[in-house]
N, C-alpha and C positions, 0 to 999 in steps of 0.2 A: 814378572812372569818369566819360566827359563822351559826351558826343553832341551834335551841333546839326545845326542845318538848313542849314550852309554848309562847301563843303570848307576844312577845317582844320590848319594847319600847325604843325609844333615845325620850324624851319627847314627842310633842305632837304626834310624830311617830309612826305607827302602824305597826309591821314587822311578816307576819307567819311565823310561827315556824319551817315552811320549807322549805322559803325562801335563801337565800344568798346572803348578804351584803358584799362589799370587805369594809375593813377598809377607804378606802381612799373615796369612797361615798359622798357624801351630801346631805343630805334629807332635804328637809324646813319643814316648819310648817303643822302639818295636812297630811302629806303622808302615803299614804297608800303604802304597798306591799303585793301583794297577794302570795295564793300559789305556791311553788315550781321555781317562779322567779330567778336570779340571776342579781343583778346591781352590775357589776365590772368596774375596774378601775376609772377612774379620772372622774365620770359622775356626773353630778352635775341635783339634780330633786327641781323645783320650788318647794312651800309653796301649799299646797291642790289638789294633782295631786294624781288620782288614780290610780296606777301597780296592773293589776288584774293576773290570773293564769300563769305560764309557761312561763313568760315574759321575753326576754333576753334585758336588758337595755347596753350596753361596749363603750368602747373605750373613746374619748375625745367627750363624749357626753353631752351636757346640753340642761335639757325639763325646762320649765318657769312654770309658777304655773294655775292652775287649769285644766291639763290636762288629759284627761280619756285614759289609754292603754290598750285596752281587750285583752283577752285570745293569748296567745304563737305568739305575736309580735315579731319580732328581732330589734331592733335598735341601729343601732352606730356599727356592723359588719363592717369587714374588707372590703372595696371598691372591687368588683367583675373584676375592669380597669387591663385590662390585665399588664396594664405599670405602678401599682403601685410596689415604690419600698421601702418599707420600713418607709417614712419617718410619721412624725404627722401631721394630718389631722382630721378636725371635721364635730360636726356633732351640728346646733343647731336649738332648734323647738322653737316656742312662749308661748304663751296663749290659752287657753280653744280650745285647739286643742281636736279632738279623734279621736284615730286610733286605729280601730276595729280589729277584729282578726286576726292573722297571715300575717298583714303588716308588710312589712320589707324597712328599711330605711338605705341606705349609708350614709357615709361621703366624702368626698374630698378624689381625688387621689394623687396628688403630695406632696408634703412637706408643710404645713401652708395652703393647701385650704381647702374649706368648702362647705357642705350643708347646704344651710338654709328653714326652713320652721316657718312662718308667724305666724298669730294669727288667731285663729277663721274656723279653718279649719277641713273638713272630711275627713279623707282616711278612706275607706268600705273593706271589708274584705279581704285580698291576692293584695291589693296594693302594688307597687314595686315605690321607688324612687330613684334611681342608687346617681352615684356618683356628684357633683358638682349642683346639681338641685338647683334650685331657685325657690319657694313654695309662694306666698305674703298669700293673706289675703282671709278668708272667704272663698277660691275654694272648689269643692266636688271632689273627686275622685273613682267614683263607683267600683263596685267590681272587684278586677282584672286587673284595670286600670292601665296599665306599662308606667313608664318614662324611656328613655334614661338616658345617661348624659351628663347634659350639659342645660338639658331641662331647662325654665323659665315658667312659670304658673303665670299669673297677678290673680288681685283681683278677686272675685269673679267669676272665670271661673268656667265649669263643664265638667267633661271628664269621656263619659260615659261608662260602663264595658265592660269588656274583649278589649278595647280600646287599643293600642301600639301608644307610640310617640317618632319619631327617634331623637336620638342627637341633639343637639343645636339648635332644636326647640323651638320657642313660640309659647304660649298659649296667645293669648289677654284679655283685661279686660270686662269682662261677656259675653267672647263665651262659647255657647256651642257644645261639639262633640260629635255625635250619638254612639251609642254601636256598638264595633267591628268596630269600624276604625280603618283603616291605616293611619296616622297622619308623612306626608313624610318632608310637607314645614310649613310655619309659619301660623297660624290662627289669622287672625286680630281682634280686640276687636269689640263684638254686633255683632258678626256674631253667626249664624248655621252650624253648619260642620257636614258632614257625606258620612262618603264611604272608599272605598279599591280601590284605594288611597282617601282619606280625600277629599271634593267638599263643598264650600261656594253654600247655599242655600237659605239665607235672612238673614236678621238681627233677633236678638232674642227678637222678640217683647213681649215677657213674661217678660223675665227676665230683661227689661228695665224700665217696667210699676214697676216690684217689688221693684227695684230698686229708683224708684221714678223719671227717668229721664221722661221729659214733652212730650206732643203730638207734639210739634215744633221739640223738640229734634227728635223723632221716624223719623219724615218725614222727616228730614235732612238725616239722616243717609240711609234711603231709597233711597234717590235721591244721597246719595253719592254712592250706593251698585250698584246702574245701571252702574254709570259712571265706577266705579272701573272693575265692573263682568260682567256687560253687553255691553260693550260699544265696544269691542275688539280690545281695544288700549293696547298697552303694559304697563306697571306699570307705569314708569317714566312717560309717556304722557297723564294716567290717573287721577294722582296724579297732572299733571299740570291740566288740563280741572276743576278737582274738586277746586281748590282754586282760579279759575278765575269766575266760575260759583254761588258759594255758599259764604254764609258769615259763615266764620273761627268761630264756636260757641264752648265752653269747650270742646263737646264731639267728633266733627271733628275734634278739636287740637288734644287730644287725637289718634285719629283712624289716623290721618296724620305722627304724627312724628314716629308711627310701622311700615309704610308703607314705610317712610324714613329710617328707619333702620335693615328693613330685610334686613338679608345675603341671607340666603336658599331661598329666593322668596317666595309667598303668596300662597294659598291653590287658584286655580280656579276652 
């Protein structure tokens, strides 16, 4: 561990002076560490990622490079899983992530598992991602937004503040959920979600268009949303009606094989 009273470099590295570095560290190219941080043990930080104030970086953590971590973050703390017991477990993030102030991030509870979190991603301020979660690419996580563990988060989802999502939940690829849900069962991809408990309310015709999916696409998935949530057939027999009905397009593959795969049942 070192600290002094002048900013301090490992090459292109930038370390304040009142920082703490544990020797075993790896810093790439271009990192920055801000004030009064501490990155211990065996954590290993990509090539241009900046660690700004109060930041506790630990454990068997590895961040990829050009990632921004604001003011008194925690990540790579010990698993909160009441049943962990001792062994190594990780914790790892991608690319041009940011995670804003006093996010705190797990790693894996049992011996060799992990958390992983994607590329291109926001967690907003007082974000929580427990242990075992599954992060992909591009999602937002508003203020306060709590994962379980166990939770999954596809592409480009949003899940909005003060929001809770209970264990071994999915998130589908670009739903979104209102602020201050209760998030019980799985949320299927292109939907809207919102409530205490969590209720599908349409597809997410914003974030489809941003996304660049077509007006064919939009109207399939409409007419898949009736069948699925309006129809008052039970999943299995919905899920039959929708592939006898519709021609099978990328984005109903998609929305077909989640539906095939929930455990916990779908949000209605």
């Amino acid at each position: 561990m070192r600290s002094g009273g002048e900013i301090r470099s490992r090459g292109s590295v930038t370390i304040h002076p009142t920082a703490i570095v544990y020797p075993d560290a790896e810093l790439g190219e271009g990192v920055e560490i801000g004030p009064y941080s501490i990155i211990a043990g065996t954590v290993k930080i990509g090539d241009h990622t900046i660690v700004g104030a109060r930041v506790t970086i630990e454990g068997f953590t590895t961040l990829g490079s050009s990632n921004e971590v604001f003011t008194g973050a925690v990540i790579g703390s010990r698993t909160q899983d009441k049943k962990f017991d001792g062994g190594i477990s990780y914790l790892k993030i991608g690319n041009n992530n940011t995670i804003r102030e006093y996010v705190t991030i797990n790693p894996g509870t049992i011996e060799g598992s992990e958390t992983v979190i994607g590329d291109g991603n926001l967690l907003m301020a007082y974000a929580h991602v427990a242990h075992d979660c599954i992060i992909k690419n591009q999602t937002v996580l508003a203020n306060a937004a709590t994962l379980a563990g166990h939770v999954v988060i596809h592409d480009r989802a949003i899940i909005g503040g003060l929001s809770a999502v209970h264990q071994f939940v999915r998130i589908g690829e670009l739903a979104i959920i209102g602020g201050c849900s209760k998030v019980v069962q799985d949320v299927p991809p292109f939907i809207m979600a919102d409530g205490h408990p969590v209720r599908a309310y349409g597809i997410n015709s914003v974030g489809l268009t941003r996304a660049g999916f077509s007006a064919n696409d939009k109207s399939d998935l409409k007419k898949a949303f009736k069948i699925i949530f309006k129809s008052r057939l039970n999943l299995k027999n919905a899920v039959s009606k929708l592939e006898q009905e519709l021609t099978i397009t990328p984005a109903l593959k998609t929305l077909l094989e989640f539906l095939k795969t929930s455990e916990r049942g779908i949000c209605r």
